[in-house]
BALOBA-1460 file (C-alpha; in Angstrom, 3 decimals):
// residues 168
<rec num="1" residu="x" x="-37.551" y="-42.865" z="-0.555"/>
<rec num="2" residu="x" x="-34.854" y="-40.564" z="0.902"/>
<rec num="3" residu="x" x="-31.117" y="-41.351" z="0.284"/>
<rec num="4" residu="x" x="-28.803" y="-41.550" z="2.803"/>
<rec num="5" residu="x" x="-25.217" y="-40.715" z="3.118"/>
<rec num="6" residu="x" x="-22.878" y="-43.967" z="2.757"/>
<rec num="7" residu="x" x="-20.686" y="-43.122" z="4.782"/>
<rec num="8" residu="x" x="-23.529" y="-42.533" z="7.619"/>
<rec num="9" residu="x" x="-24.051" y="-46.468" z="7.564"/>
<rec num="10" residu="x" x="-20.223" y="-46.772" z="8.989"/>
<rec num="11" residu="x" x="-20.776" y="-45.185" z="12.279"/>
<rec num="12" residu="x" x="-24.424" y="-46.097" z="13.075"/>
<rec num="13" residu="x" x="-25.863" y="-46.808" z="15.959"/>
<rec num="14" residu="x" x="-23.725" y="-47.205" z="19.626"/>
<rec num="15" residu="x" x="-20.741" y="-47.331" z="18.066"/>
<rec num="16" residu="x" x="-21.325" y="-43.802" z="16.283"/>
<rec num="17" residu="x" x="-18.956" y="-42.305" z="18.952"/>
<rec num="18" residu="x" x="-16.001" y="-44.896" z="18.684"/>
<rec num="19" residu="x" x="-16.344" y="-44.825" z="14.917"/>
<rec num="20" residu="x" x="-16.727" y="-41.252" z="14.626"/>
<rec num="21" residu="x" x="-12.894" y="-41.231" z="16.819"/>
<rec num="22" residu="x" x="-11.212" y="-43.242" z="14.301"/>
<rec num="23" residu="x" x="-11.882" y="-41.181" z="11.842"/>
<rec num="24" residu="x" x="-10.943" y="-37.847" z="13.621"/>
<rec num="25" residu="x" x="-13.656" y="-36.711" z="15.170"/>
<rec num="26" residu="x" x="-14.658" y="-36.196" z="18.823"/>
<rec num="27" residu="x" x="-18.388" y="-35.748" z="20.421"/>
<rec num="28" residu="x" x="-19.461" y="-32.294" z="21.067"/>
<rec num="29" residu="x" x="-21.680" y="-30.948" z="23.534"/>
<rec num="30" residu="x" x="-23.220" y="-28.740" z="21.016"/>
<rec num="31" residu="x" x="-25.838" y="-28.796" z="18.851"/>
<rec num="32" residu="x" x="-23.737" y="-29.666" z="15.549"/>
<rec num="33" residu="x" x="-23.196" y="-33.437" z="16.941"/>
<rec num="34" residu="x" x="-19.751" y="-33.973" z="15.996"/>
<rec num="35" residu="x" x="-16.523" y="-31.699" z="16.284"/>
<rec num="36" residu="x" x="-13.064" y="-31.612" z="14.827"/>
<rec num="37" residu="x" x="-10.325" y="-33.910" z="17.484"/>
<rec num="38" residu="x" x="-7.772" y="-31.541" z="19.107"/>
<rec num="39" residu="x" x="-4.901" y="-33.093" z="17.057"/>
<rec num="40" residu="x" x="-7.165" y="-32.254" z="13.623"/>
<rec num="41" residu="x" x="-7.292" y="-28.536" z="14.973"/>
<rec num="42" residu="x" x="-3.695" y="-28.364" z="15.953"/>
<rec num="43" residu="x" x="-2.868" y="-29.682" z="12.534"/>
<rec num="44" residu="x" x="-4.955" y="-27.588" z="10.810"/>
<rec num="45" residu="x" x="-3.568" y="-24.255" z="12.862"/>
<rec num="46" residu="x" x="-0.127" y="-25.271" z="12.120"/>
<rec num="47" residu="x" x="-0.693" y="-25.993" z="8.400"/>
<rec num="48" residu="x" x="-2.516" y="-22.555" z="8.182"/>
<rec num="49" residu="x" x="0.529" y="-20.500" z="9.947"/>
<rec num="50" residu="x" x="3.135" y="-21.910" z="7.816"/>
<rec num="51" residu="x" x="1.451" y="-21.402" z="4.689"/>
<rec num="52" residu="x" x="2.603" y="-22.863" z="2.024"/>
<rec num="53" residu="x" x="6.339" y="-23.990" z="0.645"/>
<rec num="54" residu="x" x="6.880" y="-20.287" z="-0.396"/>
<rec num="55" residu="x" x="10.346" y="-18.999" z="-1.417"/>
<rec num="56" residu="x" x="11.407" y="-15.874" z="0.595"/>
<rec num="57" residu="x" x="10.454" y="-12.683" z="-1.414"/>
<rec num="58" residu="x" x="13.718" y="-10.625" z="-2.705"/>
<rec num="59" residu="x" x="13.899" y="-7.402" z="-1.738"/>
<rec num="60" residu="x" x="13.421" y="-4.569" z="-4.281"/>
<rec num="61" residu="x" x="16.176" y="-3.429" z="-5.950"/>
<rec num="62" residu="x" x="16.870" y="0.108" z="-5.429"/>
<rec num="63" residu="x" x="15.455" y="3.189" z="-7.377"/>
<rec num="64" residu="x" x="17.720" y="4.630" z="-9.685"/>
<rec num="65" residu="x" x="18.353" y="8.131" z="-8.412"/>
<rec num="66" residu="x" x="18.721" y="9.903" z="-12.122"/>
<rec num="67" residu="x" x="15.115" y="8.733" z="-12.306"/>
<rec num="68" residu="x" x="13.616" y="9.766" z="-9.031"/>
<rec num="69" residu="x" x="15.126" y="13.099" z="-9.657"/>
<rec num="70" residu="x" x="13.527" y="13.092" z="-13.019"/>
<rec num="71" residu="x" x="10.101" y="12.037" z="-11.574"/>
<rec num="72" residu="x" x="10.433" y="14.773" z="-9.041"/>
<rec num="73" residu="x" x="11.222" y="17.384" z="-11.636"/>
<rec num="74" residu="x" x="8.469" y="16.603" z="-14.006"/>
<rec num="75" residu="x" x="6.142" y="16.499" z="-11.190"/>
<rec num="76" residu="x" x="7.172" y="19.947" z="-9.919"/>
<rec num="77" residu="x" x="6.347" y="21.325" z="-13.517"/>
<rec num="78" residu="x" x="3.129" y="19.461" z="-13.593"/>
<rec num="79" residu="x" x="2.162" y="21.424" z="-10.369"/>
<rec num="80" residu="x" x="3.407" y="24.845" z="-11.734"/>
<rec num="81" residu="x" x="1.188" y="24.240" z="-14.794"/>
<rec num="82" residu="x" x="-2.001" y="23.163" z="-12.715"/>
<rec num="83" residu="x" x="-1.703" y="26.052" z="-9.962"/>
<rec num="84" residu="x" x="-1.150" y="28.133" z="-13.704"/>
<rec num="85" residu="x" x="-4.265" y="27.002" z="-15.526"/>
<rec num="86" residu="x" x="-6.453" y="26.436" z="-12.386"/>
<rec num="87" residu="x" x="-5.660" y="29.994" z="-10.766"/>
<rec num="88" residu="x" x="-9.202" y="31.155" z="-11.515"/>
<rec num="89" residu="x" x="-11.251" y="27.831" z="-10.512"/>
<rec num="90" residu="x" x="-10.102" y="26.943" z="-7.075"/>
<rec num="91" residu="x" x="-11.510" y="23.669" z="-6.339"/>
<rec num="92" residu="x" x="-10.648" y="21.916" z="-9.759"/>
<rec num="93" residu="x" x="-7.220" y="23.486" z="-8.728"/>
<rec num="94" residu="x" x="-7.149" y="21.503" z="-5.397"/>
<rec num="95" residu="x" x="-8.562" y="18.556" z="-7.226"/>
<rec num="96" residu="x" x="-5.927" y="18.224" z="-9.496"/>
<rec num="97" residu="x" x="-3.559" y="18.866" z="-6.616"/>
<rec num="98" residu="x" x="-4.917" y="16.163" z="-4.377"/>
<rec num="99" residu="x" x="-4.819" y="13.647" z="-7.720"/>
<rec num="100" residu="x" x="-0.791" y="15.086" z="-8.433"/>
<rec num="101" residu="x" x="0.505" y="14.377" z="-4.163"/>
<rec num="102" residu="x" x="-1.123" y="10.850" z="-4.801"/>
<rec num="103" residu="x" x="1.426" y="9.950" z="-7.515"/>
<rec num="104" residu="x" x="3.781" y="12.592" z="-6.636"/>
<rec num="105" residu="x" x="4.298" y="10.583" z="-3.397"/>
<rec num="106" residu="x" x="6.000" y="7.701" z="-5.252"/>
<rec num="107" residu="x" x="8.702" y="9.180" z="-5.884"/>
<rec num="108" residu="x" x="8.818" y="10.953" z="-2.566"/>
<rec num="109" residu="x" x="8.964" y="7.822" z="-0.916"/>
<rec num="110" residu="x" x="11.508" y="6.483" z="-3.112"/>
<rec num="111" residu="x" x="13.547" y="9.928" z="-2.265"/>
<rec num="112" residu="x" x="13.198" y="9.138" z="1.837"/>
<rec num="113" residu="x" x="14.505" y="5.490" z="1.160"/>
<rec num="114" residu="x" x="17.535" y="6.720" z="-0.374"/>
<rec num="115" residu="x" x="18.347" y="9.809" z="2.171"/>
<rec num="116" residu="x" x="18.245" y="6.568" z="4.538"/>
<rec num="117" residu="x" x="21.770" y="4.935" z="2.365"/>
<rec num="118" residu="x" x="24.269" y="7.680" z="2.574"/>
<rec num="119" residu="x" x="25.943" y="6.893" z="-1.141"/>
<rec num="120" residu="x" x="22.014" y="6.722" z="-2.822"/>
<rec num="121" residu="x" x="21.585" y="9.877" z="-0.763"/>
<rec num="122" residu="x" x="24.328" y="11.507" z="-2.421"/>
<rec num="123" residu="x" x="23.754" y="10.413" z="-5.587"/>
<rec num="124" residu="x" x="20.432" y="11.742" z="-5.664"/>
<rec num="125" residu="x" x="21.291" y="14.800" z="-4.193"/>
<rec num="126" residu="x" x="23.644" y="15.237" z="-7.402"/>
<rec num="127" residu="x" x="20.641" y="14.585" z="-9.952"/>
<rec num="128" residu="x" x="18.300" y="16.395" z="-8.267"/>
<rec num="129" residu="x" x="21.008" y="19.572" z="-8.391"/>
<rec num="130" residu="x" x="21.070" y="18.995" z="-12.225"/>
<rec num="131" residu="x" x="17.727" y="20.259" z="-12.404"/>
<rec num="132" residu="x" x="18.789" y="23.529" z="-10.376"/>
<rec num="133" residu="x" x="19.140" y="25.895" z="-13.466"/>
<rec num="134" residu="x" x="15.462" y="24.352" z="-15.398"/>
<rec num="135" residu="x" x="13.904" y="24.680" z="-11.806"/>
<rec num="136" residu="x" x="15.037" y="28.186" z="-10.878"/>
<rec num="137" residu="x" x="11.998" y="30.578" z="-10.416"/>
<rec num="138" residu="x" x="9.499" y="27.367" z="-10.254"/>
<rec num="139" residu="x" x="8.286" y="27.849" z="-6.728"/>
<rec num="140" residu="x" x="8.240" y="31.545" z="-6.781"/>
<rec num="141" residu="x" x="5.675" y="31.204" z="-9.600"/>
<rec num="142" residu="x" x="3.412" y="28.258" z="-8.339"/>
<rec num="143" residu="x" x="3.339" y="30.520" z="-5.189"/>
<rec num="144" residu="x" x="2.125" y="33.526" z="-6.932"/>
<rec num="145" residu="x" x="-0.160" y="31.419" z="-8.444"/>
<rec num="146" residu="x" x="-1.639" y="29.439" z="-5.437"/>
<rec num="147" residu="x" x="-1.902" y="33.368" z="-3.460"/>
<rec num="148" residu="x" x="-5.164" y="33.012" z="-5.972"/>
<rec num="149" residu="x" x="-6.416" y="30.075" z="-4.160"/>
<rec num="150" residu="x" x="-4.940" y="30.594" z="-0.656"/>
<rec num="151" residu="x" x="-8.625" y="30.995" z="1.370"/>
<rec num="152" residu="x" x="-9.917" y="27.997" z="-0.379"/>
<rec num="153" residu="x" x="-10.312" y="25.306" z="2.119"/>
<rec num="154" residu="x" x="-9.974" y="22.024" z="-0.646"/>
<rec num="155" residu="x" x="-6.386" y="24.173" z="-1.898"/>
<rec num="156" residu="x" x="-5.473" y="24.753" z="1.887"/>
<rec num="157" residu="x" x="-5.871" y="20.768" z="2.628"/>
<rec num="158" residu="x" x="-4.285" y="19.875" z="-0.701"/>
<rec num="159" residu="x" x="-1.242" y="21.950" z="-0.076"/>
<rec num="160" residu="x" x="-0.899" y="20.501" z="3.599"/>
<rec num="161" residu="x" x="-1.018" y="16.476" z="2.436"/>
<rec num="162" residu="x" x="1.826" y="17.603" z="0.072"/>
<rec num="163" residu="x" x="4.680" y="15.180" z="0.399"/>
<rec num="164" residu="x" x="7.553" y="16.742" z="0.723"/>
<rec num="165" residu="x" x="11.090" y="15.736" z="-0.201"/>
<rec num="166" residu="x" x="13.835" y="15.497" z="2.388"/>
<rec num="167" residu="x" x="16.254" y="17.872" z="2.577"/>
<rec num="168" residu="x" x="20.081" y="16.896" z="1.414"/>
């Protein structure tokens, strides 16, 4: 013997429609029988776009400049060293390149949001200056080292999706 749904014995028979209408629901030309009322799907819609009792999200606080600079220093090392040691295997050297830009461009991004706020602009500008004298000669050898590499297609496309730091 097949068991039914109890509440299928409520709204039975001719009454089916009526019954089905108290509780919410509307007939439907369609093959599923019964649909949703319009006040159930306008409650549902407005539920859904309000989301839940959420508290606004704060904003972030800002980066500290002293260590964006650092990141940005340490990151143009880490690409002297791989355009160094990679010189002689050209696509290693543009994979490690490609996997340096990706977190390289945290920082870069963090460097573009404060060139936007004139006094974290300036501040940065002064801690990125502090690295002047450890830095000088850095790009003059990651460029003799990338002339190695410079008709390899992978290096070429690395070098171009470089992010690049604003200037002050």
């Amino acid at each position: 013997m097949k068991r039914k749904d109890p509440g299928a014995r409520l709204c039975r028979g001719p009454d089916k429609v009526r019954c089905a209408e108290r509780d919410g629901w509307v007939a439907g030309r369609t093959q599923y029988g019964l649909l949703p009322s319009p006040r159930a799907v306008a409650l549902a819609v407005a539920l859904a776009a309000c989301g839940g009792s959420r508290r606004p999200a704060k904003p972030p606080a800002p980066p500290d400049p002293r260590l964006v600079a650092q990141r940005l220093h340490l990151a143009l090392n880490e690409m002297a060293a791989i355009v160094r040691r990679e010189r002689a295997d050209c696509p290693r050297m543009a994979a490690s390149l490609r996997e340096l830009f990706g977190r390289m461009r945290l920082a870069v991004d963090d460097a573009r949001r404060m060139a936007d706020d004139p006094e974290l602009g300036a501040q940065l500008t002064t801690e990125l200056r502090a690295y002047d004298e450890a830095d000088r000669g850095l790009s003059d050898a990651i460029f003799r080292d990338l002339v190695a590499c410079k008709d390899h297609r992978g290096v070429q496309d690395a070098m171009a999706a470089m992010p690049v730091v604003p200037a002050p």
